[in-house]
N, C-alpha and C positions, 0 to 999 in steps of 0.2 A: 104423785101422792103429796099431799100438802103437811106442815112440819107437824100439826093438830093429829094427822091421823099417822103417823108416823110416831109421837109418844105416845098415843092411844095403846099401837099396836104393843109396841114395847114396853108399856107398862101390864099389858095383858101378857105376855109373855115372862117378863119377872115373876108376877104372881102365881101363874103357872107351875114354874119351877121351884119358887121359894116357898109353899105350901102345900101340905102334903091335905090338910081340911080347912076348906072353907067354911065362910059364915052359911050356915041352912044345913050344913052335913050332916049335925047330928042325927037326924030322923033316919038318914039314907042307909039302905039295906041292901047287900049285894045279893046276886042268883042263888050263888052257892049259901049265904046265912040260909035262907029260903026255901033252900034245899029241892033247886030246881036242877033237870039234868045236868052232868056238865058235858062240855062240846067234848068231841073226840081228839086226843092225845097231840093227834100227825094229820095231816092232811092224806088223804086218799092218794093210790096211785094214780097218776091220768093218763096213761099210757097200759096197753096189754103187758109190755116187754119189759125188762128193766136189763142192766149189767149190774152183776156183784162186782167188787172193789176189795179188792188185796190189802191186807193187814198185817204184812212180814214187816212191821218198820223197824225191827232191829237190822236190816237189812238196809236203810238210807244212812249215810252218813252225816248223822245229826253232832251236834256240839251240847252234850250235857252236862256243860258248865252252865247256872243258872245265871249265876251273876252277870261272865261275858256275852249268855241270850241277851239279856236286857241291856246291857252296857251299850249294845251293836245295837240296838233296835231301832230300826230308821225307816222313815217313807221311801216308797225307791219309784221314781216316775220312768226311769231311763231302763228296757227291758233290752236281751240280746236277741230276741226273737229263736232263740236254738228252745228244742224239744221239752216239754216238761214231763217228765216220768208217768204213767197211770199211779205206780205207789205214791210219787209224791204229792197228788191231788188227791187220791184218797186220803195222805196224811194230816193237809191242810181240812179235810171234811171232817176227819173225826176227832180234829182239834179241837174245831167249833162248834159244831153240832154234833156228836157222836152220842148215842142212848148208850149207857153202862147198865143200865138197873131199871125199873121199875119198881113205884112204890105202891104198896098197896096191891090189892085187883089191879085198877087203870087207874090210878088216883094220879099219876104226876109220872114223868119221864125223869129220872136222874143223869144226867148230860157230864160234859165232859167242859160246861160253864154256871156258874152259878146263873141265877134267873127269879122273880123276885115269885113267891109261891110253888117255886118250880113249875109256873105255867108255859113255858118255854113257847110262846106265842109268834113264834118268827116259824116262815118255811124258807130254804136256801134257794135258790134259780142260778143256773150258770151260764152266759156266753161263752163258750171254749172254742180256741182255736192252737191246732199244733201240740193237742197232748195226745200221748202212744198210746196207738190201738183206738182212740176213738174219732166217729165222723166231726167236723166242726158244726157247729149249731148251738142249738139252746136247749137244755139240760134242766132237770127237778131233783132234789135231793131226797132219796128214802131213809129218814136215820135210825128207823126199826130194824132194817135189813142190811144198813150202809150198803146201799145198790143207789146209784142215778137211772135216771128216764130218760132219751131223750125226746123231747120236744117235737122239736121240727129242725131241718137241715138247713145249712150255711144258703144253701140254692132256695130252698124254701120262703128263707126269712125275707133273702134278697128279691126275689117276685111277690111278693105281699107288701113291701115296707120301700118299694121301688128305687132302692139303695145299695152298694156293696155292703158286705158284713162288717167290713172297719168304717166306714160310714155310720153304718149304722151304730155300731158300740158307742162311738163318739158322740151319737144325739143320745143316747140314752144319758151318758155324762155329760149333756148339757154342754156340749161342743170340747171338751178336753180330750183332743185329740189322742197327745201319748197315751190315754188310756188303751187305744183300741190296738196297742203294740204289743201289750200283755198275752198270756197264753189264757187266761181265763179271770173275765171280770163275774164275782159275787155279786149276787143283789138278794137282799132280806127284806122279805115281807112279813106284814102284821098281818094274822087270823086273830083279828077284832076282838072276838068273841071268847077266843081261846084265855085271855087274859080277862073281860071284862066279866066273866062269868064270877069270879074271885074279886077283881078288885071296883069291877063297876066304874064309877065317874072318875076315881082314883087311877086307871087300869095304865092310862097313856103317859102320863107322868112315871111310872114305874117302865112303862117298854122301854123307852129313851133311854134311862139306865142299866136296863138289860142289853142293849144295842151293843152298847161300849165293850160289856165284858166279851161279845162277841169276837168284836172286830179286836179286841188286845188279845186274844186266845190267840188269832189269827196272826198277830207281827208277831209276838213271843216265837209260835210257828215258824213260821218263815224264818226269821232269826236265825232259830236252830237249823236250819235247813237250808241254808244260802239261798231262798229266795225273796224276792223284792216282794212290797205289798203296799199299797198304799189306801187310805179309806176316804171314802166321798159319801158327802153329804148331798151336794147340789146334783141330784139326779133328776132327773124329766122321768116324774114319775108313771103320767100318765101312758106314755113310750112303752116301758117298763110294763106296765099294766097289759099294754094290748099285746108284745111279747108274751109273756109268761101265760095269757088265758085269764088274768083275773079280774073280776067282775069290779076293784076299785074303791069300793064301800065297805062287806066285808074282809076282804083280803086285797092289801095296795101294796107294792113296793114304795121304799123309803133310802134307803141306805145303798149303798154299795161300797166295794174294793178291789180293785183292780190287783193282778197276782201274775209276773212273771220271773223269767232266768233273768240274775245277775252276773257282773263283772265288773271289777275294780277297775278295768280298762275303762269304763265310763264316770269315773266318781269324777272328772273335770266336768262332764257334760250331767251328772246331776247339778250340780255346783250352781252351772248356770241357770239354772230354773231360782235362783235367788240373788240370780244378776244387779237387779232394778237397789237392794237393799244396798248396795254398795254405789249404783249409781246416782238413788234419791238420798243418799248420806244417812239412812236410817239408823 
């Protein structure tokens, strides 16, 4: 890429971010001014079956001190690989996506994160491996029901995608191995429409910002919950795509976060994942 189309890009990307209306907006009208339908709330089940997900979390042993959640709140790349509880994945799902409310008829999902209209235009997808009571595979999150789907099996994925299952987690992070050490990597998808129906040309500039409260719902989480979490950008979305069944255009994966058991027995070998800062004198 040459230096021209490199400040191109990045000047197209400031403006992006640092503008909420462009020059020409005035005119522009979204679905909803319009009073065209708006898209459905949740994504459909894609599966016959689902598993319901346990809600006793007075039952985990969480730390409701808010202050030391946050104080502790850290990436954790280095996982123990021991078992991750069913409650505690259900904990981490209704942290981030959980429906409390509905407003209106169907007008909008009240969650358990803020979201810019409350159009909550993300669906959850999970890789799990090694949590209780379920097969390893790939997973869909229902958050009307808080039940998952799952997908297709750890055997499954690996005869289709001609790879082992930590293989495979690893292309989908765009080769970050430790990822695929986790007992289950997140990945959040845009349903396009879900958002652009309200915000229109404006819609994606606002996902971005919804992403975040996301994946913060998510460490606070964990935090409380001694588990490690860390969030990634640089996913291989297309990967991602042919996993989960989505068609890429209107619904793409974007984001993910990797999510397993810690120990303090590791915080030397976290450490070293910022080895280079100490040896380029940063």
């Amino acid at each position: 890429m040459t230096d021209e189309a490199i400040k191109a890009r990045i000047e197209t990307g400031r403006q992006f971010m640092a503008r909420w209306s462009q020059p020409g907006d005035e005119t522009f009208e979204s679905d909803q001014q319009k009073k065209l339908p708006q898209p459905p709330l949740v994504k459909a089940p894609m599966r016959e079956t689902s598993i319901e997900l346990p809600k006793n979390f007075e039952d985990l042993k969480l730390n409701n001190d808010i202050l030391s959640v946050i104080n502790n709140r850290k990436s954790s790349r280095v996982y123990t690989q021991e078992q991750m509880s069913l409650l505690e994945l259900s904990y981490l799902l209704w942290t981030t996506q959980g429906v409390k409310d509905i407003r209106g008829r169907s007008y909008a999902t009240i969650r358990t994160v803020p979201c810019g209209g409350a159009r909550h235009e993300f669906e959850c997808y999970m890789l799990i491996q090694n949590v209780e009571g379920l097969e390893d595979g790939s997973y869909h999150y229902l958050p009307m029901e808080h039940k998952i789907e799952m997908l297709n099996t750890k055997a499954e994925l690996e005869t289709t995608h001609g790879m082992t299952f930590r293989d495979l987690i690893s292309a989908t992070l765009n080769g970050q191995i430790w990822g695929a050490k986790g007992n289950i990597v997140f990945y959040y998808s845009m349903v396009a429409y879900r958002a652009e129906w309200r915000y229109g040309i404006r819609a994606h500039r606002t996902a971005l910002i919804d992403a975040g409260h996301v994946t913060e719902n998510l460490y606070i989480a964990c935090s409380s919950a001694n588990i490690g979490t860390c969030a990634i950008g640089a996913v291989n979305s297309a990967l991602c795509d042919q996993i989960f069944e989505l068609d890429g255009v209107e619904e793409f994966a974007f984001y993910a976060a990797t999510c397993g058991m810690i120990s303090e027995a590791n915080a030397q070998a976290e450490k070293d994942f910022y080895a280079f800062v100490k040896r380029d004198n940063l």
